[in-house]
PAGUMI-578344 format. One record per residue (C-alpha): residue in one letter; chain; x negated, y, z. Coordinates in Angstrom, 3 decimals, padded with zeros to 6 digits, always signed. Layout:
<rs>
  vexpa  titor         u         v         w
      A      A         X         Y         Z
...
</rs>
This chain:
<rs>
  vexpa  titor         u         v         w
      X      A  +022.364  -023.395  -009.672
      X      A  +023.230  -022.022  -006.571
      X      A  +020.832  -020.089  -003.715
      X      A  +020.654  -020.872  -000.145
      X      A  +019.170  -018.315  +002.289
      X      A  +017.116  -018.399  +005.104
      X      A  +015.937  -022.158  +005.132
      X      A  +013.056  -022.425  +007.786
      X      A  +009.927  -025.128  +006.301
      X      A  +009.508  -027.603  +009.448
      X      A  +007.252  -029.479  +007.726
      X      A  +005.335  -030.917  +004.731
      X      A  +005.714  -034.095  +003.502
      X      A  +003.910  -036.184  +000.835
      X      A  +003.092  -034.675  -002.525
      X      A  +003.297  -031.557  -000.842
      X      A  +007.266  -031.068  -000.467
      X      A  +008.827  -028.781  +002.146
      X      A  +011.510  -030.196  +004.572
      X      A  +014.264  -027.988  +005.522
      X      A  +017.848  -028.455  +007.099
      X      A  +021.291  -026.495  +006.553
      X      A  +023.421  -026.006  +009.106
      X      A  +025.078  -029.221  +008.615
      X      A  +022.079  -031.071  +009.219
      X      A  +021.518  -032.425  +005.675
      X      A  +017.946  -032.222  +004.351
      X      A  +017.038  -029.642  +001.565
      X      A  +013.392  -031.034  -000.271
      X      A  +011.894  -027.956  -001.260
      X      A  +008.873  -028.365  -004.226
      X      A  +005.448  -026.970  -003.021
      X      A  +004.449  -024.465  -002.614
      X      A  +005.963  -023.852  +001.149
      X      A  +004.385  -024.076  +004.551
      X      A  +005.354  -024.965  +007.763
      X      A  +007.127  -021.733  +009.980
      X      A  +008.042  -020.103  +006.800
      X      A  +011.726  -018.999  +006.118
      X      A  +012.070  -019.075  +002.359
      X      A  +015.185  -018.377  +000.303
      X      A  +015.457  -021.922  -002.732
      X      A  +017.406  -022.527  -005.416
      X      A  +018.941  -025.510  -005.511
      X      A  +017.676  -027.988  -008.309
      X      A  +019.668  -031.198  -007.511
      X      A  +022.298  -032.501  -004.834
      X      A  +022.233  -035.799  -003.985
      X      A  +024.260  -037.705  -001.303
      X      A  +021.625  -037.115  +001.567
      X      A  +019.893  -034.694  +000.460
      X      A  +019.317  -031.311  -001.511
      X      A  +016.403  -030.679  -003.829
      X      A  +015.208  -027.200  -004.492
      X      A  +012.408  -024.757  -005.192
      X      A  +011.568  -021.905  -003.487
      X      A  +011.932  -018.259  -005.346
      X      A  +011.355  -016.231  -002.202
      X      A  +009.007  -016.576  +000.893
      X      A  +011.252  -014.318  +003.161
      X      A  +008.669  -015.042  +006.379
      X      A  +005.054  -016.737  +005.204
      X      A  +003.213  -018.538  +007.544
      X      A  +000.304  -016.630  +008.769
      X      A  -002.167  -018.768  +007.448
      X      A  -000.580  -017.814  +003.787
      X      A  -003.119  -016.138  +002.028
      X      A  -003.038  -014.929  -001.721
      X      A  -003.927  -017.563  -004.513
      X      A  -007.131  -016.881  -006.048
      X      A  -006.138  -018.090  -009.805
      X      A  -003.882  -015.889  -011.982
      X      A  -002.516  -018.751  -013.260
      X      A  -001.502  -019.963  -010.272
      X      A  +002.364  -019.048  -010.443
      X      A  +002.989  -020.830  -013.864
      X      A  +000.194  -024.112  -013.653
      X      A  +001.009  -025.534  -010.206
      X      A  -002.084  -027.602  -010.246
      X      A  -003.389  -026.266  -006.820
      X      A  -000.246  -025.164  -004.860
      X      A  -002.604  -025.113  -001.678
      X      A  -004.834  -022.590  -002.907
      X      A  -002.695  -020.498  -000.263
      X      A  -004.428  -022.370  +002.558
      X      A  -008.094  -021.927  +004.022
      X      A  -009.578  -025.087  +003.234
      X      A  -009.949  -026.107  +007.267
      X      A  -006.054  -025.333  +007.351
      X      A  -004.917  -027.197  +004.142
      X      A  -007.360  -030.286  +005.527
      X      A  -005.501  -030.216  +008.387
      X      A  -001.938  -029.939  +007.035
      X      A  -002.994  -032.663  +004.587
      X      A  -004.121  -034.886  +008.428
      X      A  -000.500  -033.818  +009.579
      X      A  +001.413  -035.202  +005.815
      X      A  -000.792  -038.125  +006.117
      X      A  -000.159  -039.021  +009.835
      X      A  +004.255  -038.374  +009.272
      X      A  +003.701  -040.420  +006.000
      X      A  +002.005  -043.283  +007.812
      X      A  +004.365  -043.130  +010.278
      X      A  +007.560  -043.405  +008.024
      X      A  +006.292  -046.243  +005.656
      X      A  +004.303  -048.518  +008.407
      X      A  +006.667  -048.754  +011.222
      X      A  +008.631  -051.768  +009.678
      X      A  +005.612  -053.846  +009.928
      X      A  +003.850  -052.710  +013.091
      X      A  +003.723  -050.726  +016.172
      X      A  +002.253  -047.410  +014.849
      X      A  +001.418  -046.186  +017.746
      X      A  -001.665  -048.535  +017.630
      X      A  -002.655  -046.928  +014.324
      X      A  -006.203  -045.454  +015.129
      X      A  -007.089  -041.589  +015.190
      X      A  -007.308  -040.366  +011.262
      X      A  -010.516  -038.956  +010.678
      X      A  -011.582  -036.507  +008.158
      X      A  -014.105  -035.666  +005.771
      X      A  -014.233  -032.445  +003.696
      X      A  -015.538  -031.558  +000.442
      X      A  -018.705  -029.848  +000.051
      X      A  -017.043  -027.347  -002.067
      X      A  -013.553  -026.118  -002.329
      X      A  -013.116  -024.604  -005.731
      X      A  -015.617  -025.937  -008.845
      X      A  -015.492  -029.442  -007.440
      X      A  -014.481  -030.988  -010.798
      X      A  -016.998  -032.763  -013.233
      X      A  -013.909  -034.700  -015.194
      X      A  -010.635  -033.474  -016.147
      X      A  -008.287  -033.217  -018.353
      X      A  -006.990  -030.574  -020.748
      X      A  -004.418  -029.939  -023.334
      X      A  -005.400  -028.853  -026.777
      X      A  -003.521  -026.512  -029.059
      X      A  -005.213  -025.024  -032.221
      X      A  -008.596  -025.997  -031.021
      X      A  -008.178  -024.358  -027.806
      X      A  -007.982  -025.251  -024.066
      X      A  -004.018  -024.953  -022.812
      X      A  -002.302  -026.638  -019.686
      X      A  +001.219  -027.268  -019.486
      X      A  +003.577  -025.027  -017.352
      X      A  +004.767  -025.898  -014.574
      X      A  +008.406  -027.455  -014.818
      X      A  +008.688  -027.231  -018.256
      X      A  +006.414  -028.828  -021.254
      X      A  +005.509  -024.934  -022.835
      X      A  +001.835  -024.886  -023.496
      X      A  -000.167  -021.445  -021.700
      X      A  -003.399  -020.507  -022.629
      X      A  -006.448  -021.642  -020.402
      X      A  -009.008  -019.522  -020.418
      X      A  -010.951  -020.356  -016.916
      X      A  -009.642  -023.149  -014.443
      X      A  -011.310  -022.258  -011.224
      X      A  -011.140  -026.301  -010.109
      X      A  -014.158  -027.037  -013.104
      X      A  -017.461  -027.555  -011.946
      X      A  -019.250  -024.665  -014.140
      X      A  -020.242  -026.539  -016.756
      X      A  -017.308  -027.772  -017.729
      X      A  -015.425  -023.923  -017.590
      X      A  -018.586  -022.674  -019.156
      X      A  -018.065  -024.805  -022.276
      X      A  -014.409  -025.752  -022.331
      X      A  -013.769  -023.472  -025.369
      X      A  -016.566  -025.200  -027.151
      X      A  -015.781  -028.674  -026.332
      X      A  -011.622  -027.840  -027.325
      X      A  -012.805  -026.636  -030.650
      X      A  -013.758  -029.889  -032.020
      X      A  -010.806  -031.507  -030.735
      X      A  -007.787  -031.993  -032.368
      X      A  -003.694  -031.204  -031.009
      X      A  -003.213  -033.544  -027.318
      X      A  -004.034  -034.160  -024.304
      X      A  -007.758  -035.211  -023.753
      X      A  -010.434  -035.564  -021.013
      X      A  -014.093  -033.555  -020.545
      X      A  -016.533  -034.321  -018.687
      X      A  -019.999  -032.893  -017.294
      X      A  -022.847  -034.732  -015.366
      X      A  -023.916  -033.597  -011.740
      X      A  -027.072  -033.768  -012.836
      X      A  -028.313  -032.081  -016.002
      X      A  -024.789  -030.779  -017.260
      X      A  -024.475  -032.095  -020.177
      X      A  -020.712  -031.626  -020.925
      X      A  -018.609  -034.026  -023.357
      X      A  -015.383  -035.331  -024.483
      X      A  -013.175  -038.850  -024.168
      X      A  -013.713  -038.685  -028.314
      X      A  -017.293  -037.970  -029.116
      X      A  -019.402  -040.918  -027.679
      X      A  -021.783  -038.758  -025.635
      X      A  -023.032  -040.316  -022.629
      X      A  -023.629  -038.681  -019.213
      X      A  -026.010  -039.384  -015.877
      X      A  -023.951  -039.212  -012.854
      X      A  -026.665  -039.437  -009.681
      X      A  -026.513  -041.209  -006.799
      X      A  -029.020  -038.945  -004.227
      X      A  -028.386  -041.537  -001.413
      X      A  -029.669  -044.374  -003.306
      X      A  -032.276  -042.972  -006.041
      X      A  -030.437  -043.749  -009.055
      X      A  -028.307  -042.838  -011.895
      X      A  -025.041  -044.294  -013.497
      X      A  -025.303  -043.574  -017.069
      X      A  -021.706  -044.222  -018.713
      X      A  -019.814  -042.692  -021.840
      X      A  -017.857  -039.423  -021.042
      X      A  -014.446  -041.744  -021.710
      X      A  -015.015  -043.604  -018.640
      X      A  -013.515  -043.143  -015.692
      X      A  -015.513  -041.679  -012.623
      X      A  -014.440  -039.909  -009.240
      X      A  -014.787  -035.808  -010.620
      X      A  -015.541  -034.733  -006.931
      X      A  -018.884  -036.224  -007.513
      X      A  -021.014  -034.640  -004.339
      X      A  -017.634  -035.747  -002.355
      X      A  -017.933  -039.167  -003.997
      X      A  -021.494  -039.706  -002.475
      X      A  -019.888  -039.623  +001.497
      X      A  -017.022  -042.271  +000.026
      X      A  -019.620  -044.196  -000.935
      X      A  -021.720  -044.574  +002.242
      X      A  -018.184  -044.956  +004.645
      X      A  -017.183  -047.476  +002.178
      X      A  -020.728  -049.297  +002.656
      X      A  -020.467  -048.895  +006.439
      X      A  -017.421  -050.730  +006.403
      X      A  -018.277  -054.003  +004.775
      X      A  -022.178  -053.524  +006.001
      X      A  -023.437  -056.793  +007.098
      X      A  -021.934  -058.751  +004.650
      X      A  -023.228  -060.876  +002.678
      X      A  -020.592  -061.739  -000.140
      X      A  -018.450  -058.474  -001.429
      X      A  -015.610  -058.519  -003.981
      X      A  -014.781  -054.826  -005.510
      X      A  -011.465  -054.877  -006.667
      X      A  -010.502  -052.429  -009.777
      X      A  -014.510  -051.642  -009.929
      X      A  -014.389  -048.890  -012.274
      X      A  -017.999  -048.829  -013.439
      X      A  -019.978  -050.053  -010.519
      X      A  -019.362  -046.543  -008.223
      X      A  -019.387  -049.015  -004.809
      X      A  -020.903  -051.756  -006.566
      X      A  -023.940  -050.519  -007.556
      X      A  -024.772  -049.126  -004.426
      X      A  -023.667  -052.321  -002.444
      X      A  -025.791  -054.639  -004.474
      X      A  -029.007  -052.296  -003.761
      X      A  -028.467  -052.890  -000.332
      X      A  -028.861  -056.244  -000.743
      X      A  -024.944  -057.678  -000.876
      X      A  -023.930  -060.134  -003.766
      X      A  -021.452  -058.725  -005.574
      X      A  -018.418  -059.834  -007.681
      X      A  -016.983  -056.652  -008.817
      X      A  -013.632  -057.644  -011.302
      X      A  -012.056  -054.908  -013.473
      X      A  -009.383  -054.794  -016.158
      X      A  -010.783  -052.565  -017.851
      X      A  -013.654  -054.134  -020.580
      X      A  -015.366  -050.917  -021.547
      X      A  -015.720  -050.165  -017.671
      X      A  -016.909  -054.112  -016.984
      X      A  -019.340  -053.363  -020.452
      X      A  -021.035  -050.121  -018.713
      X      A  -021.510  -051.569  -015.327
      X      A  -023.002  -054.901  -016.618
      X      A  -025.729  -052.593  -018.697
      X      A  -026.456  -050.398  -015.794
      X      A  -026.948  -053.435  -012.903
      X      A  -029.221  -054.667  -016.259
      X      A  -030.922  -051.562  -016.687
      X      A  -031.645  -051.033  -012.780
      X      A  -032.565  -054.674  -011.646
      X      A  -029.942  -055.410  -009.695
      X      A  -029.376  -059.279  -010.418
      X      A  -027.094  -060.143  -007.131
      X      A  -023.890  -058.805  -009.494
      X      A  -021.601  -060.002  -011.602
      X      A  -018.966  -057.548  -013.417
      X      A  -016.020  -059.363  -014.606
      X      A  -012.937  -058.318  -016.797
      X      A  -010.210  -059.478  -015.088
      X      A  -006.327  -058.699  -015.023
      X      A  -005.504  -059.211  -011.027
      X      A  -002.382  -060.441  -011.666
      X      A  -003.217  -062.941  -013.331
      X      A  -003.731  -066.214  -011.497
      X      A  -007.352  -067.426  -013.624
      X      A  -008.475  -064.023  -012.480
      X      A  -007.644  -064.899  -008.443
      X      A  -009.517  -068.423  -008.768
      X      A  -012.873  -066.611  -009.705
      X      A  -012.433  -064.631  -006.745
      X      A  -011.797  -067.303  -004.514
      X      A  -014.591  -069.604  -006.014
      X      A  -017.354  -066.831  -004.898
      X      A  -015.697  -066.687  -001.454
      X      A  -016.215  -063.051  -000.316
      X      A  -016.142  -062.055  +003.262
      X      A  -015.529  -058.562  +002.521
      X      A  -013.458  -056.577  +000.042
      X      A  -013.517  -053.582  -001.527
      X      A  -010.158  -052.028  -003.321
      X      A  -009.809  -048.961  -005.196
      X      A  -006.506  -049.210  -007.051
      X      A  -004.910  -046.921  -009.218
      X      A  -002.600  -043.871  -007.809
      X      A  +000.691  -046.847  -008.281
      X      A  -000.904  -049.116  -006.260
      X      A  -001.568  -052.876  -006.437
      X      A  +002.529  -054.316  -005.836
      X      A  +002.088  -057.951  -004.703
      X      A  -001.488  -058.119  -004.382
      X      A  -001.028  -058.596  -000.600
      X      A  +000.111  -061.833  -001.399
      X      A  -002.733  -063.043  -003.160
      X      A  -005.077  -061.532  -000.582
      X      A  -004.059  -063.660  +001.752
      X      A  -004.963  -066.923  +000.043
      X      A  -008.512  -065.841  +000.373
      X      A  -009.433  -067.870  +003.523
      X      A  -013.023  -066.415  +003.771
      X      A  -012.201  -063.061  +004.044
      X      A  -012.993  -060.539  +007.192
      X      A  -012.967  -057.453  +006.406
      X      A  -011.501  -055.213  +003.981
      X      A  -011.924  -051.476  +003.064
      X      A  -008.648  -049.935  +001.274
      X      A  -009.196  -046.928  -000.851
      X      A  -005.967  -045.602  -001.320
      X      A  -004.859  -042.484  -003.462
      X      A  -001.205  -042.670  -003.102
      X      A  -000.859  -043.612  +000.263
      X      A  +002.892  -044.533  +000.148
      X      A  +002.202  -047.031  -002.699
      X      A  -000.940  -048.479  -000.593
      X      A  +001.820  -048.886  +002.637
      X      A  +003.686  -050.876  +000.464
      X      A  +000.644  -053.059  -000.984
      X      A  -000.971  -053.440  +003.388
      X      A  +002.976  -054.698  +004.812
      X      A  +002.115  -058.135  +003.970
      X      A  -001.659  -058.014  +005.441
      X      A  -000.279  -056.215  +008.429
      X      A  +002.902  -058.727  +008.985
      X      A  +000.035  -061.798  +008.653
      X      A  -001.959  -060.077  +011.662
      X      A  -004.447  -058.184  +009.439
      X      A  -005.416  -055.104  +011.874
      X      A  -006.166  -051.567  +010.556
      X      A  -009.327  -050.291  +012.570
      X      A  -010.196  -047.228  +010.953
      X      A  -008.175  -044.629  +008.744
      X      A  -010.029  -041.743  +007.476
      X      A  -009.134  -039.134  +005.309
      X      A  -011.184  -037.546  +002.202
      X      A  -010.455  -034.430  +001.127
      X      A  -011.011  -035.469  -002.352
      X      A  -008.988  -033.076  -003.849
      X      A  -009.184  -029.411  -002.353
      X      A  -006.621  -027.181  -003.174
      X      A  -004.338  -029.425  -003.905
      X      A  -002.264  -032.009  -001.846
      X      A  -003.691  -035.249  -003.492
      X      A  -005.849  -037.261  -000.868
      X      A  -007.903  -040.213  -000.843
      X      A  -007.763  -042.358  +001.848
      X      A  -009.751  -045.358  +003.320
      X      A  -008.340  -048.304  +005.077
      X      A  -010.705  -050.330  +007.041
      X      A  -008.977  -053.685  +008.087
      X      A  -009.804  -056.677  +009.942
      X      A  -008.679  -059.920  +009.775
      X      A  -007.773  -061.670  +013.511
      X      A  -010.567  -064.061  +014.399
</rs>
């Protein structure tokens, strides 16, 4: 493959790419890690009809907010290209990607210039943030997979693992056979497990005096002192109502915390073992205003449970592809008001809002959650309003 020279970054856009032009005018992608104002020198990976794709193998001119990466595996993982950023910097390039991307995938469906200010909200920490992760396993040992390529390196410290979890990662690969697994450590006492060996874990909620207790295989948010601030601006949003439905519920991380409040809640997710630990913990803590439900949301039986409770307000936390069509059964739920959006794929939720937004459905409040420090990954939340 060929290199060009002397390509100046003018910006980032999503998942962290690098726009630059040749002379011609045609776009060149370039793969993270590149910042704006640098002049880098690529090699070109792919040419397609209107654009180029490339990586960069030389920073000719870094930005002056380029600093060096603290992890020495840095140049062959790729799992926190934005390690090169101050944390206030990257939050704020991550505003800027976030603010082009909205601006690109929304302006088919409204006037963007009405979009409100994006707020932000940063983690508490920026490295040792994580207390679930993943981890590939070679010879009873902890590996991760290089970057462009499917070679297995060697992990012997990831500096993105809460402490626990890098304290112990040798001990918890060891039992594990070859593949890919999760680990997991609770906020609380750090007691550290895997997706295979049943042990269960207390994840706190400070705010609300409680803890989630749930197997190491389920799913929770691994930024978990992060996860506590998501929680109250999701409950600000939808505060004052009476009748909340949590859409892909997870465990009961908004649910719970709703229903203490004093909401009834119907909180519907596909996945049973997920439905099985929310329904014992809402048991176990006396919360009797919610019902868990398995339920696949594309399916229509699943829709008429959600309709027969009637919520006001919804809460929706889909996966990282989205919820395609959903929109469209949204809006045959005539007592709905208000609606907060977690996204964490942001083009995917643009997608999912068009038909809300084309019905009238307003977006009042955007703010961003730096979920994911170091790396370009965001959460987002959506807060929407239905015209009265």
């Amino acid at each position: 493959m060929s290199i060009i020279q002397n390509l100046t970054i003018e910006k980032i856009l999503w998942r962290g790419r690098g726009l630059a032009r040749l002379k011609s005018g045609k776009a060149v992608i370039v793969e993270p890690a590149v910042l704006p104002g640098e002049i880098v020198n690529v090699e070109v990976c792919r040419e397609k009809k209107d654009y180029v794709g490339a990586r960069p193998v030389e920073i000719v001119h870094p930005s002056a907010l380029r600093r060096p990466h603290p992890c020495p595996h840095a140049s062959l993982c790729g799992g926190c290209k934005m390690g090169i950023l101050p944390m206030s910097e990257a939050l704020e390039l991550k505003k800027n990607i976030l603010c082009d991307t909205l601006s690109r995938s929304l302006h088919r469906h409204m006037d963007t210039d009405q979009l409100p200010p994006i707020r932000t909200l940063a983690s508490p920490r920026g490295w040792r943030y994580r207390y679930r992760g993943q981890v590939h396993v070679r010879n009873h040992l902890p590996h991760f997979c290089q970057m462009q390529g499917q070679d297995l390196v060697r992990l012997d410290d990831c500096l993105l693992l809460a402490r626990p979890l890098a304290r112990f990662l040798d001990q918890l690969c060891a039992g594990l056979p070859d593949g890919r697994f999760t680990v997991a450590a609770s906020p609380k006492d750090h007691t550290v497990c895997t997706q295979k060996d049943g042990t269960t874990i207390n994840l706190p909620f400070p705010d609300h005096g409680f803890d989630l207790v749930l197997p190491g295989n389920n799913f929770f948010q691994a930024n978990w002192e992060l996860n506590q601030s998501l929680i109250h601006e999701v409950s600000q949003a939808v505060q004052g109502h009476e009748r909340v439905a949590d859409l892909f519920a997870g465990s009961g991380n908004f649910s719970l915390p709703l229903a203490q409040a004093g909401a009834r809640i119907l909180a519907v997710e596909s996945v049973a073992s997920a439905v099985r630990t929310g329904t014992r913990n809402a048991r176990r803590l006396g919360l009797d205003t919610i019902t868990f439900k398995t339920g696949n949301l594309a399916r229509e039986h699943t829709w008429k449970a959600i309709r027969t409770f009637g919520p006001t307000a919804l809460v929706i936390d889909p996966p990282r592809t989205g919820a395609k069509h959903i929109g469209t059964r949204l809006k045959t739920l005539s007592s709905l008001r208000t609606m907060a959006w977690v996204s964490c794929d942001v083009v995917n939720t643009c997608r999912d809002l068009a038909v809300m937004l084309e019905a009238g459905w307003t977006i009042t409040d955007i703010l961003l959650v730096d979920m994911f420090p170091q790396t370009w990954h965001m959460e987002t939340v959506f807060t929407l309003h239905r015209p009265s």
